[in-house]
C-alpha positions in Angstrom: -7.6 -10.3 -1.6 -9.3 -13.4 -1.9 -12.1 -15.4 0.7 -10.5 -16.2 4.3 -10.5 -19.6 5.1 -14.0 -20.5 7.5 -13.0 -19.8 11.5 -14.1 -21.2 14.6 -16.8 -19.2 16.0 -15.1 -17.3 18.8 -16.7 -15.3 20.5 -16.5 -11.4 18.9 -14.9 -8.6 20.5 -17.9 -6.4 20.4 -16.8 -3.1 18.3 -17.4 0.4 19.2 -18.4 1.5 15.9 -22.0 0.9 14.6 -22.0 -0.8 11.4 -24.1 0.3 8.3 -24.4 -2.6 5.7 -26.2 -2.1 2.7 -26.1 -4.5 -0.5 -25.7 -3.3 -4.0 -26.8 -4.7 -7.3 -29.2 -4.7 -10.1 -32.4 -6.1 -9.2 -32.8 -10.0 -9.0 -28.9 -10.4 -8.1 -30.3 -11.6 -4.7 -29.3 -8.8 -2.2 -32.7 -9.1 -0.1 -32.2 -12.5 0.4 -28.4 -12.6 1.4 -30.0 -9.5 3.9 -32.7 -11.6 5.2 -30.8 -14.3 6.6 -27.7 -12.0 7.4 -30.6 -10.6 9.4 -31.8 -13.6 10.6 -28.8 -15.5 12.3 -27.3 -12.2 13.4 -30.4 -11.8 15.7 -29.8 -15.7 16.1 -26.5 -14.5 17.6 -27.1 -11.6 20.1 -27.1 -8.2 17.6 -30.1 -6.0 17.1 -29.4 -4.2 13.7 -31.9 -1.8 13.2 -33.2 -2.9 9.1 -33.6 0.0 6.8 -35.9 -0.8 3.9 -35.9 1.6 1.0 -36.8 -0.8 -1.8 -40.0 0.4 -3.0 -40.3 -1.4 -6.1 -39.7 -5.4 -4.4 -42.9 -6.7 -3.6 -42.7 -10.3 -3.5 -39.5 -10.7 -1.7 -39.1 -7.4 0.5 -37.1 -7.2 3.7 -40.4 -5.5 5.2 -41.7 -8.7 5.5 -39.3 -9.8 8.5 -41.8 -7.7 10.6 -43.0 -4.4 11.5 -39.6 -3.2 13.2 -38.4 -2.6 9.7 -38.1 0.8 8.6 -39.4 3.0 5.8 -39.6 6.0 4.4 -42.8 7.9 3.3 -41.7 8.5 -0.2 -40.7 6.1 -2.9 -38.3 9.1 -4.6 -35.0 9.1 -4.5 -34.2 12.2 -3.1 -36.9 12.2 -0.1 -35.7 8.8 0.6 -32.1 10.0 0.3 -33.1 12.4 2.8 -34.8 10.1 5.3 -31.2 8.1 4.9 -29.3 11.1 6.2 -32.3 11.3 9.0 -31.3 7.6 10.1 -27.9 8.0 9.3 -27.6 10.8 11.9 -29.7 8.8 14.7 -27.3 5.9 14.5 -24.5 8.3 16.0 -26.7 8.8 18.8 -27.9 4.9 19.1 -24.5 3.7 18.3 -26.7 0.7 17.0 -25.8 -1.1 13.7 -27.9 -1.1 10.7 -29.0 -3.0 7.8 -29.9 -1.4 4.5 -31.8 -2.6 1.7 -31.7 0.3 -1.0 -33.3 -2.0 -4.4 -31.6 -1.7 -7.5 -31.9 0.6 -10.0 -30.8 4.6 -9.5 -31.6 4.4 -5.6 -31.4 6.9 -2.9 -27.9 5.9 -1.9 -26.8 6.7 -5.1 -28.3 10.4 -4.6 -26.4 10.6 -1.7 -23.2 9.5 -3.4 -23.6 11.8 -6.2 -24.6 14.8 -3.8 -21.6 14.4 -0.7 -18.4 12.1 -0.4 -20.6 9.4 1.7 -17.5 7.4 2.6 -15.7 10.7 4.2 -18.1 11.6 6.1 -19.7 8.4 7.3 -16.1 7.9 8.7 -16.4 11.2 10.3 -19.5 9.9 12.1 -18.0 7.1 13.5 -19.8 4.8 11.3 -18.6 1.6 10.4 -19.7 1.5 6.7 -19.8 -2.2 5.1 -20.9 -2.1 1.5 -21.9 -5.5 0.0 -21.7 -5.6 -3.9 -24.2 -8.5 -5.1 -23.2 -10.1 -8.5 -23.8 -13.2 -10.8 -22.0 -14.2 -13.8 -23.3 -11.6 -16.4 -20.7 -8.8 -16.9 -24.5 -6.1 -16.5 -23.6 -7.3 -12.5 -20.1 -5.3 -12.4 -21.8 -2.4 -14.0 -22.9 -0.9 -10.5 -19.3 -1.3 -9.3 -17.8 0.0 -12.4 -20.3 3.1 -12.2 -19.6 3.9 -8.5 -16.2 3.0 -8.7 -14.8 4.9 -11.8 -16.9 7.4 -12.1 -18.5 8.3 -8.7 -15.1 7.8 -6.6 -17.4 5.1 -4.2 -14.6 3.2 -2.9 -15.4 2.4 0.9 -12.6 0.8 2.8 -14.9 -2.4 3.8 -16.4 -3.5 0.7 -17.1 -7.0 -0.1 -17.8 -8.8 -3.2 -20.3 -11.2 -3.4 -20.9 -13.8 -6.2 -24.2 -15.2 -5.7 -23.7 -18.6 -5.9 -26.9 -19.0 -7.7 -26.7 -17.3 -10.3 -23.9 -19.1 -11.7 -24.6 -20.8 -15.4 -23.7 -24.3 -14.1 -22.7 -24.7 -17.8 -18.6 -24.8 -16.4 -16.6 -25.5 -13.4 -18.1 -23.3 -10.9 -14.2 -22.6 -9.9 -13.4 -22.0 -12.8 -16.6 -19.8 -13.7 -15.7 -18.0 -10.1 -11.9 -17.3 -11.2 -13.3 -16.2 -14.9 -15.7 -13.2 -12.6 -12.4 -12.1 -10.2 -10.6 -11.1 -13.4 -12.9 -8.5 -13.8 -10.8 -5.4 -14.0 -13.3 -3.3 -11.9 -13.0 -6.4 -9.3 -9.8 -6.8 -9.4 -9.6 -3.3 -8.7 -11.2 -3.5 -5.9 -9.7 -6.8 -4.5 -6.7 -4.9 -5.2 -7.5 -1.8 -2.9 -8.2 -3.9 0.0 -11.7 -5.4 -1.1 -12.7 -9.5 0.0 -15.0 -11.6 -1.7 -17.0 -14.4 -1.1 -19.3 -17.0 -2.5 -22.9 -16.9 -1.4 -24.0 -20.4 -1.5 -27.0 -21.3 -3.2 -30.5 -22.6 -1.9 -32.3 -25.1 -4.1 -36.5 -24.5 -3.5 -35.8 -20.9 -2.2 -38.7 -19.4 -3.8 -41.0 -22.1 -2.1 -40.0 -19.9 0.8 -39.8 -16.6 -0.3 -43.5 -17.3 -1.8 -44.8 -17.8 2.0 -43.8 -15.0 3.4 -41.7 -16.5 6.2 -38.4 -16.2 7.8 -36.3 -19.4 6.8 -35.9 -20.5 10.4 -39.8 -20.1 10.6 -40.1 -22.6 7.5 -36.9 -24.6 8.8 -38.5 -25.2 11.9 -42.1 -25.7 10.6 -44.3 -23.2 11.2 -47.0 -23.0 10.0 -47.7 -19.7 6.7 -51.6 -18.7 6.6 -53.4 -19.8 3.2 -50.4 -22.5 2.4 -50.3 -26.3 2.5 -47.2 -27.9 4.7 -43.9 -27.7 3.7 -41.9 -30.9 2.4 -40.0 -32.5 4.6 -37.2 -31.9 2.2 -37.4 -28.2 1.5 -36.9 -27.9 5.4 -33.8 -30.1 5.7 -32.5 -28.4 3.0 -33.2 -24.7 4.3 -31.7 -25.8 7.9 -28.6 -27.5 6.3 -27.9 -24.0 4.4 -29.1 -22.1 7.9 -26.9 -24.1 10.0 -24.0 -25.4 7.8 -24.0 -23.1 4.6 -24.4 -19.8 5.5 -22.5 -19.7 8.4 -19.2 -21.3 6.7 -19.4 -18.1 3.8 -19.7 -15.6 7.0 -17.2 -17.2 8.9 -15.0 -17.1 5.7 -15.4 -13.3 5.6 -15.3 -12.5 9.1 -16.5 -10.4 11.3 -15.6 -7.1 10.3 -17.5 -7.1 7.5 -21.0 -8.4 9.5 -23.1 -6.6 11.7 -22.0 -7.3 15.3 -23.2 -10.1 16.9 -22.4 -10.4 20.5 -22.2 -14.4 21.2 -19.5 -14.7 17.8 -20.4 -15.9 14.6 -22.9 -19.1 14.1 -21.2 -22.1 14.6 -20.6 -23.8 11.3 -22.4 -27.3 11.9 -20.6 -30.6 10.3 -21.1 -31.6 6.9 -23.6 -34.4 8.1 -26.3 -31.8 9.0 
């Protein structure tokens, strides 16, 4: 199944089951970033995801910088934080609140949990809506994770998106064409051919400028001010509002919103191409 077409931004039917998103790739592929501002405009928008942050190894650019309601586990191993997963994992059927997972790359504790229980089965069991995000670029090392999980771990959750991170792209081609060359994956077109979507992540030119302060891309959007750095450029921030107010929201609206966290005023309103 290929990208929807971008909706209007009705307002959403709020869902009964909480959602539990988590992103998976090798490292660098981008998956705390596309989190971050998933985070970001779905708090924008009304929803309160609880953030789970079991990346022990991202420093520069973790999700535990969004503030101190992120949560984490007391152990960087795989199996304690695998653990501590199940620990949360249980709580959400009591909170019926959504959640928002950043697991790293690398063997991770989610992949503990896959190799010790049939996590799709009984996360549908639960009641939990279970939305898994694979991250990729244009190296064929990005399908590996969904190869391995795929083929040889039987991972194959009903919601599961594929997301080509913009980029990451080699700009050397036609990015359509570069785009149609990564769908013919066979272990994507496996997926997109049990029921999968995918979608293009768009790109952010001066991202790290951001990343590097520490701040929440409506914070530097909206300029605020980041301790021990100079002001931003005018032209970083109308650049990171375009892609906050125009960019982003057109690739969530294309995928809709049973694959997002809830967020009870709709999606964010895709802003015209002007902005």
């Amino acid at each position: 199944m290929t990208a929807r077409e971008p909706k209007t931004a009705a307002k959403e039917t709020v869902k009964a089951q909480p959602t539990l998103m988590m992103a998976i790739g090798r490292q660098r592929v981008g998956k705390t970033t596309f989190l971050k501002v998933l985070t970001e405009l779905t708090q924008q928008q009304g929803g309160h995801p609880e953030i789970w942050n079991t990346d022990s190894l991202n420093k520069s650019n973790t999700i535990a910088s969004m503030g101190d309601y992120v949560l984490e586990p007391a152990t960087v191993t795989a199996k304690g934080q695998a653990a501590w997963l199940e620990q949360r994992i249980e709580q959400l059927v009591e909170t019926q609140n959504d959640a928002i997972l950043d697991i790293g790359g690398g063997w991770t504790a989610v992949h503990e949990l896959v190799k010790a229980s049939p996590l799709v089965a009984q996360l549908e069991e639960l009641g939990i809506n279970l939305v898994t995000v694979f991250m990729i670029g244009s190296e064929h090392a990005d399908i590996d994770y969904l190869e391995d999980l795929q083929a040889n771990r039987g991972f194959i959750p009903k919601n599961t998106v594929i997301v080509i991170n913009e980029a990451l792209l080699s700009g050397r081609v036609d990015a359509s064409e570069e785009i149609r060359h990564i769908l013919q994956y066979p272990a994507i077109e496996g997926a997109l051919g049990r029921g999968a979507v995918y979608g293009v992540f768009p790109a952010l030119d001066g991202i790290k400028r951001v990343s590097d302060r520490g701040q929440s891309f409506m914070d530097f959007a909206a300029n605020r001010p980041a301790h021990g750095f100079p002001t931003s450029s005018f032209f970083d921030r109308c650049r990171v509002s375009r892609w906050l107010r125009r960019d982003v929201p057109k690739f969530l609206a294309a995928l809709g919103p049973d694959y997002l966290p809830r967020m009870p005023a709709g999606l964010p309103e895709v802003m015209g191409v002007g902005v």
